[in-house]
C-alpha beads as a LAMMPS data file, in Angstrom:
LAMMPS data file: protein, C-alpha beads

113 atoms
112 bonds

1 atom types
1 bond types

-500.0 500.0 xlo xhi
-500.0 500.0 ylo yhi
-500.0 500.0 zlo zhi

Masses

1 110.0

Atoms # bond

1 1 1 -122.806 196.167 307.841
2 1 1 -119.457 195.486 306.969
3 1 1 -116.096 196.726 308.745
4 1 1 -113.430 198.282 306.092
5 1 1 -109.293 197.814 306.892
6 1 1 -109.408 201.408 308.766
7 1 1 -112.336 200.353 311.137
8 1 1 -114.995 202.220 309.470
9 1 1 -118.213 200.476 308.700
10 1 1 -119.866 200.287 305.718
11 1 1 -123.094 199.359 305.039
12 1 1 -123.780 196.561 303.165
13 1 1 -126.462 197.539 300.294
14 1 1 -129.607 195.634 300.601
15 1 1 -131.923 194.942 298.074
16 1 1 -135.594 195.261 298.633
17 1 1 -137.586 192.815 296.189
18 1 1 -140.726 194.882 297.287
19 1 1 -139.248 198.529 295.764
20 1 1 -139.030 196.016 292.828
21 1 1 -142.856 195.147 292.526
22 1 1 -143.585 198.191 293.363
23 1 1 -141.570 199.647 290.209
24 1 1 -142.997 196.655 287.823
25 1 1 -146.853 197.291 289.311
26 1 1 -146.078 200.808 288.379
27 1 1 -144.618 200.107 284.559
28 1 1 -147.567 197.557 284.455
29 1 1 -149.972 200.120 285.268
30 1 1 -148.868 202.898 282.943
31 1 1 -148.882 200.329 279.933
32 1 1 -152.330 199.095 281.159
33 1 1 -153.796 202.968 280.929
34 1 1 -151.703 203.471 277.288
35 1 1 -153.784 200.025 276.083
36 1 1 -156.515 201.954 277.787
37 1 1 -156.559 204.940 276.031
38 1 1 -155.632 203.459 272.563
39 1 1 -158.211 201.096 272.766
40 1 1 -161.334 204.007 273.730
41 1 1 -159.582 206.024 270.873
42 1 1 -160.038 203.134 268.310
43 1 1 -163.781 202.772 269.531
44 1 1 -164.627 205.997 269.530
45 1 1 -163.330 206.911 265.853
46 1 1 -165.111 203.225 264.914
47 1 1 -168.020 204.352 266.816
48 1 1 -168.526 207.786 265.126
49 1 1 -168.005 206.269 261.731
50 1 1 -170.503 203.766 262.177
51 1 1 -173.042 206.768 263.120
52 1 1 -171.989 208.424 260.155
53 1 1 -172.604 205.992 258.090
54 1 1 -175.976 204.965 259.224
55 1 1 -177.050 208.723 259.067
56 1 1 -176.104 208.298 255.148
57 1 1 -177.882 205.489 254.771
58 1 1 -180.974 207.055 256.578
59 1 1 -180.731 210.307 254.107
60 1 1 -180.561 208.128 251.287
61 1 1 -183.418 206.073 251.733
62 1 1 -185.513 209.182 252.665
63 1 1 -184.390 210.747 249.410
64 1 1 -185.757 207.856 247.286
65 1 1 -188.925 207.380 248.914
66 1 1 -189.243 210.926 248.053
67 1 1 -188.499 209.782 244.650
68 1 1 -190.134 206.917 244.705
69 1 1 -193.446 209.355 245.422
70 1 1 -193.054 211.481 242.992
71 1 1 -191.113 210.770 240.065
72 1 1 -190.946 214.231 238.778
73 1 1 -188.435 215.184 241.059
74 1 1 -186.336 212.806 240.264
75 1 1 -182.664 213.910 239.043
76 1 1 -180.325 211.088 237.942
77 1 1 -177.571 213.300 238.087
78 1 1 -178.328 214.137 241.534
79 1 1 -178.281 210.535 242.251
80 1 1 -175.284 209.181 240.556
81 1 1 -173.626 211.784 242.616
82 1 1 -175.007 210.701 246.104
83 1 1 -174.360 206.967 245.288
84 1 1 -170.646 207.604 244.042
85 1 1 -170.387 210.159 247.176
86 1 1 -171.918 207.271 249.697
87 1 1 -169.768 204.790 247.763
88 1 1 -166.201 206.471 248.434
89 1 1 -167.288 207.367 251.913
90 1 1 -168.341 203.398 252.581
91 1 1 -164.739 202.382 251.155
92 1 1 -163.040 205.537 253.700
93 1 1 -164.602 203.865 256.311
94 1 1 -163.691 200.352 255.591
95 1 1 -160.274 200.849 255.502
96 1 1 -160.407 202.742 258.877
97 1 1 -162.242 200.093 260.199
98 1 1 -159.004 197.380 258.871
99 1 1 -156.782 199.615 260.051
100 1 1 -158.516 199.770 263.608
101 1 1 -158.730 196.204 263.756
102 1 1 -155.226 196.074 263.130
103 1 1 -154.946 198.045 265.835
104 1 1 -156.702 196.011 268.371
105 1 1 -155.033 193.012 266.755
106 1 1 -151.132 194.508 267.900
107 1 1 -152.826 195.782 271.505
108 1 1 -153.978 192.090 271.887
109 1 1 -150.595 191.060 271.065
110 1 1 -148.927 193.472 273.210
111 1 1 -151.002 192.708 276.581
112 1 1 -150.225 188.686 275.678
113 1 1 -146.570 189.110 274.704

Bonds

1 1 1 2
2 1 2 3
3 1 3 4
4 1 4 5
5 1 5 6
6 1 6 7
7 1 7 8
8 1 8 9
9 1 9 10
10 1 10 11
11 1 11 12
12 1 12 13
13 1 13 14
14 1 14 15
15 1 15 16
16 1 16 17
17 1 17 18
18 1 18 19
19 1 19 20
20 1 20 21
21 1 21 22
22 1 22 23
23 1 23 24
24 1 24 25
25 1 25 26
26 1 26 27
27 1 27 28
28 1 28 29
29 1 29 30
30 1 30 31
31 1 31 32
32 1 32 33
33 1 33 34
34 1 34 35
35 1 35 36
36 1 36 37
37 1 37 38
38 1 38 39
39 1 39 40
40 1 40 41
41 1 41 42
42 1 42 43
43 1 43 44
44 1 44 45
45 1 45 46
46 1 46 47
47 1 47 48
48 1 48 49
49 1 49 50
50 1 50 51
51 1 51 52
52 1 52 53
53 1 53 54
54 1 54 55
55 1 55 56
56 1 56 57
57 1 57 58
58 1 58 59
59 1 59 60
60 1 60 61
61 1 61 62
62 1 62 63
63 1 63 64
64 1 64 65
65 1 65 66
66 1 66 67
67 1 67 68
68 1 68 69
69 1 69 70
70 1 70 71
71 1 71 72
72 1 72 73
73 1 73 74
74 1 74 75
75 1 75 76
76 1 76 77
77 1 77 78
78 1 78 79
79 1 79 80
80 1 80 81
81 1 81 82
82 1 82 83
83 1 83 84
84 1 84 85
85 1 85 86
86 1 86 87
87 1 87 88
88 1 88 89
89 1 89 90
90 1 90 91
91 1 91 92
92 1 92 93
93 1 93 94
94 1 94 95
95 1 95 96
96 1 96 97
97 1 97 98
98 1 98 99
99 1 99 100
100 1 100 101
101 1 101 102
102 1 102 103
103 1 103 104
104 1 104 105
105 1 105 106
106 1 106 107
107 1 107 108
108 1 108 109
109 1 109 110
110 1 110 111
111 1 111 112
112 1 112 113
């Protein structure tokens, strides 16, 4: 405490470096759960386009064993159109999956930097 000119005291402000850690733990731990949340997001949208994909495949290779076993059903139409359908879906899901790596790529940055 300090005395003013009219005999008053004042008290001197004091600074607390533990209100400070406790304010930086805090920021540290909200931007920890944000990198949290992004990063399950990314996984999970990776994670249910892998699954897609690998049911494709599975429905396509069923379909031409079925072809493959009897040749009278076979349809080239039908076929051009599942192989141009499972070809734009592939390239859909490559670019997600650059775009999520990307995505991991500026988390990783942000935690280091």
């Amino acid at each position: 405490m300090t005395e003013k000119a009219d005999g008053t005291r004042r008290r001197r402000p004091v600074r607390d470096d533990r209100h400070d850690l406790v304010l930086q733990s805090a920021r540290d731990w909200r931007f920890n759960q944000d990198v949290g949340d992004d990063l399950a997001r990314i996984l999970a949208n990776l994670t249910t386009d892998v699954e897609r994909f690998d049911s494709m495949v599975v429905l396509q290779r069923k379909m031409l064993e079925q072809l493959d076993s009897d040749p009278a059903l076979s349809n080239q139409a039908q076929i051009d159109r599942e192989a141009e359908r499972i070809r734009r879906d592939a390239l859909e899901m490559a670019s997600r999956a650059r775009e999520a790596l990307e995505q991991l790529g500026r988390l990783a940055e942000s935690i280091e930097g």
